[in-house]
N, CA, C and O atoms as a Tripos MOL2 file, in Angstrom:
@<TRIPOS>MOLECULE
protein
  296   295    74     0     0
PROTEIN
NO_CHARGES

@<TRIPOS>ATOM
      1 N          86.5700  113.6510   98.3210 N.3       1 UNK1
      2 CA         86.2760  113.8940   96.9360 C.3       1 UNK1
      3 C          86.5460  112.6280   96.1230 C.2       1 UNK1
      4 O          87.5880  111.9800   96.2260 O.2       1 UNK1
      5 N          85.5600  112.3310   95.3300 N.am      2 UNK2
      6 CA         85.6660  111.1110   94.5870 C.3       2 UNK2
      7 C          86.7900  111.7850   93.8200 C.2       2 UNK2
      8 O          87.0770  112.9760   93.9430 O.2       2 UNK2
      9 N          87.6430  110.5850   92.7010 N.am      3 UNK3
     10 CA         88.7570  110.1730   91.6660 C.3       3 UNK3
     11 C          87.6680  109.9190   90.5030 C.2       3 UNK3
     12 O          87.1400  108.8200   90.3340 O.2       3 UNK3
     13 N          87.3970  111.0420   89.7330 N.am      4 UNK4
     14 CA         86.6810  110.2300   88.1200 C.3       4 UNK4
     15 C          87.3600  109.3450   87.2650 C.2       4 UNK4
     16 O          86.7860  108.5680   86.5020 O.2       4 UNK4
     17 N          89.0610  109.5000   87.4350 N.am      5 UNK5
     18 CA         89.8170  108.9970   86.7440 C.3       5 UNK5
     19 C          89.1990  107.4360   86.9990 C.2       5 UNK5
     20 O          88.7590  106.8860   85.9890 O.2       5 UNK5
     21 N          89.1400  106.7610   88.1450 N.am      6 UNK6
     22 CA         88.9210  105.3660   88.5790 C.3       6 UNK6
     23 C          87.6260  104.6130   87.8180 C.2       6 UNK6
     24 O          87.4550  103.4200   88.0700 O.2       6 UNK6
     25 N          86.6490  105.3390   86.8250 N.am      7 UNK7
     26 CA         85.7950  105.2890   86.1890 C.3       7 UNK7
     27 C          85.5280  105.2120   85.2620 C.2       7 UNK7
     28 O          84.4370  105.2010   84.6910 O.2       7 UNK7
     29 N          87.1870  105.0970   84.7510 N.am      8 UNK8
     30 CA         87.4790  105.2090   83.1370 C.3       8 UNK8
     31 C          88.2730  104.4260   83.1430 C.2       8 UNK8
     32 O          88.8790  104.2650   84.2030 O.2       8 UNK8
     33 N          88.6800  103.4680   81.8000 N.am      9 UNK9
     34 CA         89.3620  102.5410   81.4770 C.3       9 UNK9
     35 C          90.2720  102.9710   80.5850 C.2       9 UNK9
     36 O          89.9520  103.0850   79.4010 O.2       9 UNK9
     37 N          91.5470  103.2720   81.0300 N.am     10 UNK10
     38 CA         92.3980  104.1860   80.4700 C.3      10 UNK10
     39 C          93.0980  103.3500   79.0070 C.2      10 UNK10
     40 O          93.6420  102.2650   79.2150 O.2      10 UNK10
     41 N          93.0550  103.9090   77.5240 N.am     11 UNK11
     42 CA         93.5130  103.4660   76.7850 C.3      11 UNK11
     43 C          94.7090  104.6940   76.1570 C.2      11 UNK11
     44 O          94.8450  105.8770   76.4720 O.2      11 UNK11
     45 N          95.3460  103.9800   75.3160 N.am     12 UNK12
     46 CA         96.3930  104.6470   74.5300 C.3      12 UNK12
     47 C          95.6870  106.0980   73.7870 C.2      12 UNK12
     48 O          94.5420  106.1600   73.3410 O.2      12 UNK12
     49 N          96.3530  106.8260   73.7910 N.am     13 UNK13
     50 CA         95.9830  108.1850   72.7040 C.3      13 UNK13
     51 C          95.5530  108.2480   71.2640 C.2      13 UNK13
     52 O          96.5670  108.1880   70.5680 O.2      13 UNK13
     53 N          94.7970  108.3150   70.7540 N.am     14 UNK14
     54 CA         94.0320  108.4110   69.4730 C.3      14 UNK14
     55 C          94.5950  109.4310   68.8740 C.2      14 UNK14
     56 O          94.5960  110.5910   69.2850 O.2      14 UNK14
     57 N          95.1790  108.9440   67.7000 N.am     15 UNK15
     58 CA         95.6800  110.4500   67.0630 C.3      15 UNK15
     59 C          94.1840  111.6300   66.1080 C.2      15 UNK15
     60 O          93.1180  111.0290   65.9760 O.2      15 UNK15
     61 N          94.1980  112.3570   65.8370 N.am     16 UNK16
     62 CA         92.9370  112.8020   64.6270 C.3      16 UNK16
     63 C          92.6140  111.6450   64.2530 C.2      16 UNK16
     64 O          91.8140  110.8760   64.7870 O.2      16 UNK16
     65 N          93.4170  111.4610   63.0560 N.am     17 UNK17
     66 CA         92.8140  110.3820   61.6140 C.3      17 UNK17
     67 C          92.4760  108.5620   62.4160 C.2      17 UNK17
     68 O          91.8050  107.7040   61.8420 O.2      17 UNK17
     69 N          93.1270  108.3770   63.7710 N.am     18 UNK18
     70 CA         92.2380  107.3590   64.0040 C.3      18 UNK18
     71 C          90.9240  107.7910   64.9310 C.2      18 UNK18
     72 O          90.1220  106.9410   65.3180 O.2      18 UNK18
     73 N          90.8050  109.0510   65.2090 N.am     19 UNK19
     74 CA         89.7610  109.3370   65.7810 C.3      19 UNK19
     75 C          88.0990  109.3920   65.0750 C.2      19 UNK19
     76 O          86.9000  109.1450   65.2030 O.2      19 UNK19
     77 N          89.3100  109.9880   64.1710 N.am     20 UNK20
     78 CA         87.6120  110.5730   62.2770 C.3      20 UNK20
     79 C          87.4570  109.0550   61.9680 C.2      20 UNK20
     80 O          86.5330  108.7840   62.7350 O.2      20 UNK20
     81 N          87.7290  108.0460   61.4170 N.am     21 UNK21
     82 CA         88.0500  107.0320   61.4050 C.3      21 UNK21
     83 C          86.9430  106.2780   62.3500 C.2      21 UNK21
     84 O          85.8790  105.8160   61.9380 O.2      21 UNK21
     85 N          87.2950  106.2560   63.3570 N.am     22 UNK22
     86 CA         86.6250  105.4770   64.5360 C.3      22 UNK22
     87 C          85.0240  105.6990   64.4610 C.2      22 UNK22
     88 O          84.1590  104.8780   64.1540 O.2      22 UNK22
     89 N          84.8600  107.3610   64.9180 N.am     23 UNK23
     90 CA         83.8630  108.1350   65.1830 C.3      23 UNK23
     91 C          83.1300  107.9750   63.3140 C.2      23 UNK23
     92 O          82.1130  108.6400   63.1180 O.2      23 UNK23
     93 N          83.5010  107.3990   62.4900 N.am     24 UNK24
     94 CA         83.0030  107.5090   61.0900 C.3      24 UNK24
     95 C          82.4900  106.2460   60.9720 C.2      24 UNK24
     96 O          81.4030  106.1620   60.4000 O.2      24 UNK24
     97 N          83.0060  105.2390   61.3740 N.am     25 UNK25
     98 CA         82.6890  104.1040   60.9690 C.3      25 UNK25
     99 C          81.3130  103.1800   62.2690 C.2      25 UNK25
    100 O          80.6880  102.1290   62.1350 O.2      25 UNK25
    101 N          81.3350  104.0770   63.2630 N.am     26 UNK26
    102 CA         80.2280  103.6330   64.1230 C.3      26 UNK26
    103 C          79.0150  104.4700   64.3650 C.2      26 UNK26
    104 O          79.2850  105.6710   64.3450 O.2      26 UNK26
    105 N          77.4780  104.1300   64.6380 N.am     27 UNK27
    106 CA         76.9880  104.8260   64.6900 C.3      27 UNK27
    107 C          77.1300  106.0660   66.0230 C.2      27 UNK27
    108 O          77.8270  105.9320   67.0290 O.2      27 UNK27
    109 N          76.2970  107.2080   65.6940 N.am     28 UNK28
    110 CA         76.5410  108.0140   66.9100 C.3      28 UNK28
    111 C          76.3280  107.4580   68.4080 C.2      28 UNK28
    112 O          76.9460  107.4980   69.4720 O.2      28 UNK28
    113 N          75.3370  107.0130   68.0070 N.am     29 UNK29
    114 CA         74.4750  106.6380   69.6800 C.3      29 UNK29
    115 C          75.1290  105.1810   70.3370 C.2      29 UNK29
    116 O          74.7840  104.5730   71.3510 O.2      29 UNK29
    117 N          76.2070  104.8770   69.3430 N.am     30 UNK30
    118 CA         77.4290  103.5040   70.2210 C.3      30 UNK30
    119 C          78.4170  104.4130   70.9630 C.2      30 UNK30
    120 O          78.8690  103.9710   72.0190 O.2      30 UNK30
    121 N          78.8780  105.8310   70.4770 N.am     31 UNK31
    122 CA         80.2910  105.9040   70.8650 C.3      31 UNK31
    123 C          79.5610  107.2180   72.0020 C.2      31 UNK31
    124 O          78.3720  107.4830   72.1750 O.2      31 UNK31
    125 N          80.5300  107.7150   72.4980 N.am     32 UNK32
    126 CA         80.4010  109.2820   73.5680 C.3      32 UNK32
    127 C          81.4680  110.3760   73.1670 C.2      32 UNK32
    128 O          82.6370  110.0250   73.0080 O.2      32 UNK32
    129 N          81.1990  111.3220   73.0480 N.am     33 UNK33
    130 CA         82.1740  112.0750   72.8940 C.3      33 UNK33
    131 C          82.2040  112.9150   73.7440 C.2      33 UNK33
    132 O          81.2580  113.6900   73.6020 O.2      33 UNK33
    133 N          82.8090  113.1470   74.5460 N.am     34 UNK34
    134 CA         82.7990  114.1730   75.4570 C.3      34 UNK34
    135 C          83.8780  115.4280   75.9960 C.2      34 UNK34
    136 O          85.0810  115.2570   76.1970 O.2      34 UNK34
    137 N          83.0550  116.8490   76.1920 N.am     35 UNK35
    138 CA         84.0590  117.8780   75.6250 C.3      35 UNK35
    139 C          84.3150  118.1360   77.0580 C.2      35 UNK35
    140 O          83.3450  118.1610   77.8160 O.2      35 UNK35
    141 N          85.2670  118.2910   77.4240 N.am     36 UNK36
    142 CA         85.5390  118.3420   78.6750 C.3      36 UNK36
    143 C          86.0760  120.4190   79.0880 C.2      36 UNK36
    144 O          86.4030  120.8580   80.1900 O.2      36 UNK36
    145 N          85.9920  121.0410   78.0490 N.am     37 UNK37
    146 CA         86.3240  121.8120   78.1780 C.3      37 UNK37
    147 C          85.3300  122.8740   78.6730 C.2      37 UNK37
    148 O          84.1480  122.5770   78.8460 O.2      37 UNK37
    149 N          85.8220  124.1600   78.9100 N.am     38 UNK38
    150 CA         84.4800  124.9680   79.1480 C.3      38 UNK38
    151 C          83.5080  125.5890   78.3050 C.2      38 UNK38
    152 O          83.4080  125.3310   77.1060 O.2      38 UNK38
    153 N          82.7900  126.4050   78.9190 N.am     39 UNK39
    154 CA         81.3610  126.5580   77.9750 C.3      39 UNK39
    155 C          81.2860  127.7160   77.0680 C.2      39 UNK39
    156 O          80.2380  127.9240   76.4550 O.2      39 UNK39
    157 N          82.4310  128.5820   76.9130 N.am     40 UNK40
    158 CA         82.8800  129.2060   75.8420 C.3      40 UNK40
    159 C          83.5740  128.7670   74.8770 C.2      40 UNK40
    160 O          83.3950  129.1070   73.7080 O.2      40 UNK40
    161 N          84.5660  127.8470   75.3270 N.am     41 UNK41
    162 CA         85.5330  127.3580   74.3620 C.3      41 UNK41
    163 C          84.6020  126.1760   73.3270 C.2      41 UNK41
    164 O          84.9760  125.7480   72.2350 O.2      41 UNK41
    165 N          83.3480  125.8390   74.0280 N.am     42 UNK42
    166 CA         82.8120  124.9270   73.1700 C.3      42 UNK42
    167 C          81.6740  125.1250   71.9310 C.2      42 UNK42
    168 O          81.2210  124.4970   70.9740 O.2      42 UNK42
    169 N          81.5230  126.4570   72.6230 N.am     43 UNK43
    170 CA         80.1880  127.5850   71.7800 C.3      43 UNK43
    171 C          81.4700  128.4570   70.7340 C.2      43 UNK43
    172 O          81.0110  129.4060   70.0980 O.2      43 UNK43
    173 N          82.4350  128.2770   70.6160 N.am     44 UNK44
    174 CA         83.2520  128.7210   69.5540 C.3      44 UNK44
    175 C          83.2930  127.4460   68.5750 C.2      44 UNK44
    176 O          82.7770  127.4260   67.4580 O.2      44 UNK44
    177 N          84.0060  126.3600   69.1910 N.am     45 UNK45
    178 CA         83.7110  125.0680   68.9100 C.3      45 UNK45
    179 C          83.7700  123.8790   68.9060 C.2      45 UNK45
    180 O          84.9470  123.6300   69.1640 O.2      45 UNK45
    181 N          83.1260  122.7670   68.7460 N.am     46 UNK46
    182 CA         82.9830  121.2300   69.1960 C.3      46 UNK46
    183 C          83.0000  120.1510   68.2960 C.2      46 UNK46
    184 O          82.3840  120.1820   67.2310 O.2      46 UNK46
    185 N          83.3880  119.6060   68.5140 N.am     47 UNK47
    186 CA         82.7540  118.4810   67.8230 C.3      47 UNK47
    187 C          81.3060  118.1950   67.1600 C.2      47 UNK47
    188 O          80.4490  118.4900   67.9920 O.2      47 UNK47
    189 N          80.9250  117.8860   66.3660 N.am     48 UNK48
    190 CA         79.1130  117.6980   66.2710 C.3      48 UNK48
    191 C          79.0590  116.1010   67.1770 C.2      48 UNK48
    192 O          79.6870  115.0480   67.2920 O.2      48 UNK48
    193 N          77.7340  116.8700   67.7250 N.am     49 UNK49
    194 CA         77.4550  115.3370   68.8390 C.3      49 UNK49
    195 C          78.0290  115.1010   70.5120 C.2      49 UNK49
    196 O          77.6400  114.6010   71.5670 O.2      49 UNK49
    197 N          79.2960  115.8770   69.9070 N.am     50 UNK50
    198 CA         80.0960  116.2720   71.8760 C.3      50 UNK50
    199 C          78.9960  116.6940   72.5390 C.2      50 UNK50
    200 O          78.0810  117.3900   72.1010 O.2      50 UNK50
    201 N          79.2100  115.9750   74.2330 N.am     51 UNK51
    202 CA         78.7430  116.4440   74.9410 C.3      51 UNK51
    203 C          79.5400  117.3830   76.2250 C.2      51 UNK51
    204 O          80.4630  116.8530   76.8430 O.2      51 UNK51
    205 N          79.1910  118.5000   76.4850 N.am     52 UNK52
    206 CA         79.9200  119.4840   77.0590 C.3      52 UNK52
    207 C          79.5800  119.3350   78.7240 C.2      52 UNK52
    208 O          78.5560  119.6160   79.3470 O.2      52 UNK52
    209 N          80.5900  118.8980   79.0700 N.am     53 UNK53
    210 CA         80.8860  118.5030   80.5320 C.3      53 UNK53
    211 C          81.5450  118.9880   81.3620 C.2      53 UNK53
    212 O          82.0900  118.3050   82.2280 O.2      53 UNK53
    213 N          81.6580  120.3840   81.2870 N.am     54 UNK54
    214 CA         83.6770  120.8110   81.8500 C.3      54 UNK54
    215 C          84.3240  119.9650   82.7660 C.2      54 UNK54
    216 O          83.7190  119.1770   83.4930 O.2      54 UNK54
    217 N          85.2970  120.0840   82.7500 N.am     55 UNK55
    218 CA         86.2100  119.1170   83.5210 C.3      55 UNK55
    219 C          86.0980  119.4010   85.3650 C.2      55 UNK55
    220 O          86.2370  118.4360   86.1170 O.2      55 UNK55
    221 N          85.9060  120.4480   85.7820 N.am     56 UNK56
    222 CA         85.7810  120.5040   87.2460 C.3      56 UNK56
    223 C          84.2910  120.0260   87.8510 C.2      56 UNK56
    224 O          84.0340  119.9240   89.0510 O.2      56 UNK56
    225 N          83.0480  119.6640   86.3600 N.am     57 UNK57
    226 CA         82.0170  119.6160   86.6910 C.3      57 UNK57
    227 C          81.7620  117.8170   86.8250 C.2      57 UNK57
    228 O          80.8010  117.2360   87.3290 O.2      57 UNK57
    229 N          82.9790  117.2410   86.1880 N.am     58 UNK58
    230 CA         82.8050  116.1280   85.7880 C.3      58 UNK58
    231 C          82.7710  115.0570   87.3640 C.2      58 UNK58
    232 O          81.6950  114.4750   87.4990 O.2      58 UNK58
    233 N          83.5370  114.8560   88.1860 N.am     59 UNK59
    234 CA         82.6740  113.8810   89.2730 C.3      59 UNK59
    235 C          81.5640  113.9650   89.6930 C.2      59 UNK59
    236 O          80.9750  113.0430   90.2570 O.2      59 UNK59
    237 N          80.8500  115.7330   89.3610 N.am     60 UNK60
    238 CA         79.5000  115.2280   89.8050 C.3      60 UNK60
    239 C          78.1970  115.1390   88.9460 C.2      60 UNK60
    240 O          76.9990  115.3360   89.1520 O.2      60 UNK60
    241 N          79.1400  114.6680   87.6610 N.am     61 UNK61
    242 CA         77.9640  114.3650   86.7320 C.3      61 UNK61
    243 C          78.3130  113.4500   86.0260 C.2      61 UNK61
    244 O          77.8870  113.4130   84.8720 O.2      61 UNK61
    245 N          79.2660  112.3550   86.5470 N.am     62 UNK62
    246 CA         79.1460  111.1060   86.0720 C.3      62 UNK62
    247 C          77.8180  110.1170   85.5750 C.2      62 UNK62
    248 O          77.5490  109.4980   84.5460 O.2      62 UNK62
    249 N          77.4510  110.2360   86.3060 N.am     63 UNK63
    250 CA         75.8100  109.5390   86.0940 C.3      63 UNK63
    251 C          75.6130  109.8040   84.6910 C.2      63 UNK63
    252 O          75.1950  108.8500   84.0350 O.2      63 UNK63
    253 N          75.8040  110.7940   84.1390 N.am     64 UNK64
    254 CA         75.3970  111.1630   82.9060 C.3      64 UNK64
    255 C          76.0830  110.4290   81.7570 C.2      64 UNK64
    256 O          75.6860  110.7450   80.6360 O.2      64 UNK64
    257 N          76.9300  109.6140   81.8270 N.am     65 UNK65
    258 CA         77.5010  109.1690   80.6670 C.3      65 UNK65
    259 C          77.9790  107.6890   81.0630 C.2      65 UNK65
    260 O          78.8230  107.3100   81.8750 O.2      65 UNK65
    261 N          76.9220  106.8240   79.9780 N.am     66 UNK66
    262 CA         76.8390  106.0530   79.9740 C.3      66 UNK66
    263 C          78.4850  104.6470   79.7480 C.2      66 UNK66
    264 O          79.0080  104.3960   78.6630 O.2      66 UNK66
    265 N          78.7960  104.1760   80.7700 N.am     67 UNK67
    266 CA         80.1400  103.5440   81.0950 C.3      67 UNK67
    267 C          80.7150  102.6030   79.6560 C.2      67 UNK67
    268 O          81.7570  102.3660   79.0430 O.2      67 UNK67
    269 N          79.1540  102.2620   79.6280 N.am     68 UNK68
    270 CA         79.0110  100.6970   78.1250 C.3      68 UNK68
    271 C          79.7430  101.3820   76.9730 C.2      68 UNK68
    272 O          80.3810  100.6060   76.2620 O.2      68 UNK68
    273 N          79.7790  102.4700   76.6920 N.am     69 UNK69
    274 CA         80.1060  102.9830   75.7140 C.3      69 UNK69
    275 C          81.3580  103.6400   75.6350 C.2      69 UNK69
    276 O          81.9070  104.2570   76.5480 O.2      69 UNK69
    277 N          81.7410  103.4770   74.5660 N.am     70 UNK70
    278 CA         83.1300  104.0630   74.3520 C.3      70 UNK70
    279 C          83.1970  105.2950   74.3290 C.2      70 UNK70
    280 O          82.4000  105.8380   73.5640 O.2      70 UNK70
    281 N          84.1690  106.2270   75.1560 N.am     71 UNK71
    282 CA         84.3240  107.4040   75.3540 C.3      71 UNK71
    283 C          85.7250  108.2410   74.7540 C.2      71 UNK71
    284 O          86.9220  107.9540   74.7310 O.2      71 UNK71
    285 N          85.1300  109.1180   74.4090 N.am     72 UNK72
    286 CA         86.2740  109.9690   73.5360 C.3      72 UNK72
    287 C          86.0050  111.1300   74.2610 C.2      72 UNK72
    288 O          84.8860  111.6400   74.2180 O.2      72 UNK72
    289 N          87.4000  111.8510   75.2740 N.am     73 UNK73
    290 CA         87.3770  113.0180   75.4950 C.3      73 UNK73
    291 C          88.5540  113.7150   74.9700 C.2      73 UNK73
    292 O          89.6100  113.3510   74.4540 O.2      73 UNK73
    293 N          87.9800  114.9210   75.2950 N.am     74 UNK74
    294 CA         88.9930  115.8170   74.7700 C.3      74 UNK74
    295 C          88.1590  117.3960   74.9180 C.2      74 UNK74
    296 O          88.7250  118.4290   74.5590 O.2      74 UNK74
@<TRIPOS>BOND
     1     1     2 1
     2     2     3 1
     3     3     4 2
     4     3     5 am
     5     5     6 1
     6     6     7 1
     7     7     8 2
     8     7     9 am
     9     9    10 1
    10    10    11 1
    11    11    12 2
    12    11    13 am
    13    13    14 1
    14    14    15 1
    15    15    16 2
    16    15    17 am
    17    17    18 1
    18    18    19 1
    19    19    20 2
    20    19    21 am
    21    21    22 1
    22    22    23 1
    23    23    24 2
    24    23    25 am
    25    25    26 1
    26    26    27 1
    27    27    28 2
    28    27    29 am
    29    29    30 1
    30    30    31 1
    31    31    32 2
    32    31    33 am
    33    33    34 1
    34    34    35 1
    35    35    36 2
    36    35    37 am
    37    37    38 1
    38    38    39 1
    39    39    40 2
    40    39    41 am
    41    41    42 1
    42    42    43 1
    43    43    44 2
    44    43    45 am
    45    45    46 1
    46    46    47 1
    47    47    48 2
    48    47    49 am
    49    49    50 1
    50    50    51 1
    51    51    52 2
    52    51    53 am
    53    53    54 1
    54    54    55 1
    55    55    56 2
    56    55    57 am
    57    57    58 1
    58    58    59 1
    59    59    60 2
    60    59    61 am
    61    61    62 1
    62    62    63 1
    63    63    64 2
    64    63    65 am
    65    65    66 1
    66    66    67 1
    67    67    68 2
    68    67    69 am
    69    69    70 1
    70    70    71 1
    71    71    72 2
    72    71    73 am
    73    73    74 1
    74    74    75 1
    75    75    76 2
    76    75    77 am
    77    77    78 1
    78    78    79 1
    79    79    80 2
    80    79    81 am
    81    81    82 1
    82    82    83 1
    83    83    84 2
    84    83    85 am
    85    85    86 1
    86    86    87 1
    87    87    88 2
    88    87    89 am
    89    89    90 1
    90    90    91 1
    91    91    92 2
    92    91    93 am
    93    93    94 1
    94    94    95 1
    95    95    96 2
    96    95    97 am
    97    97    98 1
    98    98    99 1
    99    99   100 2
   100    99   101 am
   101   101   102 1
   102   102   103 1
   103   103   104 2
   104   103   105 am
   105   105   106 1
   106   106   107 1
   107   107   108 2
   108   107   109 am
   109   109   110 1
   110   110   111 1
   111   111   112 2
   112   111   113 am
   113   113   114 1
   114   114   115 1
   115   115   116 2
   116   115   117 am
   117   117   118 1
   118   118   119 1
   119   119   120 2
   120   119   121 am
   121   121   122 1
   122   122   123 1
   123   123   124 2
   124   123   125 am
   125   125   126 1
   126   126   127 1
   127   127   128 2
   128   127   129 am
   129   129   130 1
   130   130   131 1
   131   131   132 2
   132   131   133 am
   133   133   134 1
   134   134   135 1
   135   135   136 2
   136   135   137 am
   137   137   138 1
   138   138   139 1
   139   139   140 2
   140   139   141 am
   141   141   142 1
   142   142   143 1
   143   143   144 2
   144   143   145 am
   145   145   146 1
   146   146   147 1
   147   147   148 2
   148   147   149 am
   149   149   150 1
   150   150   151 1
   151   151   152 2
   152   151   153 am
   153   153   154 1
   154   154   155 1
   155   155   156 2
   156   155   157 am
   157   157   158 1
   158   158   159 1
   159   159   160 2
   160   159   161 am
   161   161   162 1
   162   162   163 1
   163   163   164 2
   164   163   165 am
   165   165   166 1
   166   166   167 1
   167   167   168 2
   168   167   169 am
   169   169   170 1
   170   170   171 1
   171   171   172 2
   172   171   173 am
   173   173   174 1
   174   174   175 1
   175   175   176 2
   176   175   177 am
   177   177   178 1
   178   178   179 1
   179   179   180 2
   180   179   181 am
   181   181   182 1
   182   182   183 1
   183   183   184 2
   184   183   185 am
   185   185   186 1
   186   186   187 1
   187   187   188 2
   188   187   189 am
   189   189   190 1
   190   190   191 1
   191   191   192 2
   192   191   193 am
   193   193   194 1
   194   194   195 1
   195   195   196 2
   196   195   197 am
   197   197   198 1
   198   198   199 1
   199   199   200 2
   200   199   201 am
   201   201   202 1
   202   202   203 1
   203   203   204 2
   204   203   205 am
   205   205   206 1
   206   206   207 1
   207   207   208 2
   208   207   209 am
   209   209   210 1
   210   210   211 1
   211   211   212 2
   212   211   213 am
   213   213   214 1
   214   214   215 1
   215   215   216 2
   216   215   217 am
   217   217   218 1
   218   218   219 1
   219   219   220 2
   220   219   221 am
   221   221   222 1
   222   222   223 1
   223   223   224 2
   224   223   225 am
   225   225   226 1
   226   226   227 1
   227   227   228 2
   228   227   229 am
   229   229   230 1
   230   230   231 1
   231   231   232 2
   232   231   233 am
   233   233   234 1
   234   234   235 1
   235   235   236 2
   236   235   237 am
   237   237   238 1
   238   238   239 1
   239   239   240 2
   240   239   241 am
   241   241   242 1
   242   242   243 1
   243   243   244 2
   244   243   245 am
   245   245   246 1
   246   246   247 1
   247   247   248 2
   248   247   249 am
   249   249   250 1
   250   250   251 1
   251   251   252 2
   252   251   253 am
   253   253   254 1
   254   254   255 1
   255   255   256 2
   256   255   257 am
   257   257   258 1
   258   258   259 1
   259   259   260 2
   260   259   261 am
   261   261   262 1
   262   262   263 1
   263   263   264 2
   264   263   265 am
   265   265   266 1
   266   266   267 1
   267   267   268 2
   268   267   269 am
   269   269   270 1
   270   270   271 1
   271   271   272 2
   272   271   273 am
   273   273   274 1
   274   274   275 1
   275   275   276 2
   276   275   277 am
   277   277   278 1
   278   278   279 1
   279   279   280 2
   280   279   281 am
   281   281   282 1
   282   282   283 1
   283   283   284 2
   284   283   285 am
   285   285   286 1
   286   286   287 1
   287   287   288 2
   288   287   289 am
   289   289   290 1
   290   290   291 1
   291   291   292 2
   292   291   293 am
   293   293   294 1
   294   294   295 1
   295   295   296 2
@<TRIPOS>SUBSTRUCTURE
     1 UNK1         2 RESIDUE 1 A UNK
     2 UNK2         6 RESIDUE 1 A UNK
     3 UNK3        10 RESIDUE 1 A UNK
     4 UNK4        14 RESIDUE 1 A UNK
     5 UNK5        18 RESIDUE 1 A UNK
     6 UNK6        22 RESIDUE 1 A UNK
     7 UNK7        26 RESIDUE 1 A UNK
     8 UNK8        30 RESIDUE 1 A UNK
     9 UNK9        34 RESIDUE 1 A UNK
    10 UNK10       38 RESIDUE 1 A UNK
    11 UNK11       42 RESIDUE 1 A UNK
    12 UNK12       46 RESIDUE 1 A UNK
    13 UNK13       50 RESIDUE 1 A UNK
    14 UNK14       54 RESIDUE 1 A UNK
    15 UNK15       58 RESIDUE 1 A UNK
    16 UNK16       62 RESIDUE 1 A UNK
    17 UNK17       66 RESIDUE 1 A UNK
    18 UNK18       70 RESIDUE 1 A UNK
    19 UNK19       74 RESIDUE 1 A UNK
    20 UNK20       78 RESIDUE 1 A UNK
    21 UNK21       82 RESIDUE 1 A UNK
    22 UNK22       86 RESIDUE 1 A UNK
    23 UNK23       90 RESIDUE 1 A UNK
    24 UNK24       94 RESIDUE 1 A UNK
    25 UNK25       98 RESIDUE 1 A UNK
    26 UNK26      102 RESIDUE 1 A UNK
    27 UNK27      106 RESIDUE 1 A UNK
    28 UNK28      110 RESIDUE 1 A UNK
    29 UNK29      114 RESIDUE 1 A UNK
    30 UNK30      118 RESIDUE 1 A UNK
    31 UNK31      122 RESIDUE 1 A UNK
    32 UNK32      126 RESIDUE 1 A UNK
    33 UNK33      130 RESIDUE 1 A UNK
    34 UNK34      134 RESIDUE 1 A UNK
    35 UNK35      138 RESIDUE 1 A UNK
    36 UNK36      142 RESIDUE 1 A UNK
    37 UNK37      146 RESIDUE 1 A UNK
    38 UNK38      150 RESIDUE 1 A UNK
    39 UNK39      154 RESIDUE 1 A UNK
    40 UNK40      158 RESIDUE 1 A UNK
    41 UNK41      162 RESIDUE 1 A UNK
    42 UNK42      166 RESIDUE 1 A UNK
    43 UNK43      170 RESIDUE 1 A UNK
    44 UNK44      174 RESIDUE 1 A UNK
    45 UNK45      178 RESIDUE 1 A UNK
    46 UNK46      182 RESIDUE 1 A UNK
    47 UNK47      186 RESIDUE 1 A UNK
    48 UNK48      190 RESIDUE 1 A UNK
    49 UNK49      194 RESIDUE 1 A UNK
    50 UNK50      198 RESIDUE 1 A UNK
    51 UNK51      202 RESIDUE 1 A UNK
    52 UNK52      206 RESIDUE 1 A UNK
    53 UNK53      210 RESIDUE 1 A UNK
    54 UNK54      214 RESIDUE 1 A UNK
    55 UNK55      218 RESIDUE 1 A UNK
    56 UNK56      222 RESIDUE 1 A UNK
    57 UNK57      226 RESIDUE 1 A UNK
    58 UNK58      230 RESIDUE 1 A UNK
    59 UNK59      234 RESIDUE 1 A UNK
    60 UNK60      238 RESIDUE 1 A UNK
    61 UNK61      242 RESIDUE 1 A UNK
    62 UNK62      246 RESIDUE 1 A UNK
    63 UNK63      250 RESIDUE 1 A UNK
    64 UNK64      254 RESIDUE 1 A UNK
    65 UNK65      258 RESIDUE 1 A UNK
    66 UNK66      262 RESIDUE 1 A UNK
    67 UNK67      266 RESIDUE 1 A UNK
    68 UNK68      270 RESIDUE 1 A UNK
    69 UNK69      274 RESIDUE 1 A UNK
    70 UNK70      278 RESIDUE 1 A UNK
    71 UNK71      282 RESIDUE 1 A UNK
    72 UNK72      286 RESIDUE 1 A UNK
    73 UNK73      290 RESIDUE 1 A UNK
    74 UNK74      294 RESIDUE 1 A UNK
C-alpha cells in the first residue's frame, strides 16, 4: 500500500483567520482545498470550492490533485 503522506510537503498548522486570509487573498484556481472527510459530513457542510476526497479514498486518487498547488486539507 502506497504512504499519501510522502506526497505532501508537510507545513505548520493554519489557524482559521490565517486560513480566510490566505484562501481570500489568492485566486481560487492557485490554491486546493481539499475535504478529506466523508460524503455526508460534507453535504451538511464544506467549504465553497472544497474538493471532497474522503480520506480512505485518498491514495487512490491522488492523480486528481494537482501537486503545484497549494493544498489545504481538512
Amino acid at each position: 500500500m502506497m504512504k499519501w503522506l510522502q506526497f505532501i510537503t508537510p507545513v505548520k498548522s493554519m489557524d482559521y483567520e490565517q486560513t480566510q486570509t490566505y484562501i481570500t487573498d489568492h485566486p481560487a484556481e492557485d490554491i486546493t482545498i481539499l475535504d478529506v472527510r466523508q460524503p455526508s459530513e460534507y453535504e451538511q457542510s464544506h467549504i465553497p470550492g472544497a474538493r471532497l476526497i474522503p480520506l480512505p479514498q485518498l491514495p487512490d486518487r491522488l492523480s486528481e490533485i494537482n501537486p503545484v498547488k497549494p493544498i489545504f486539507v481538512y
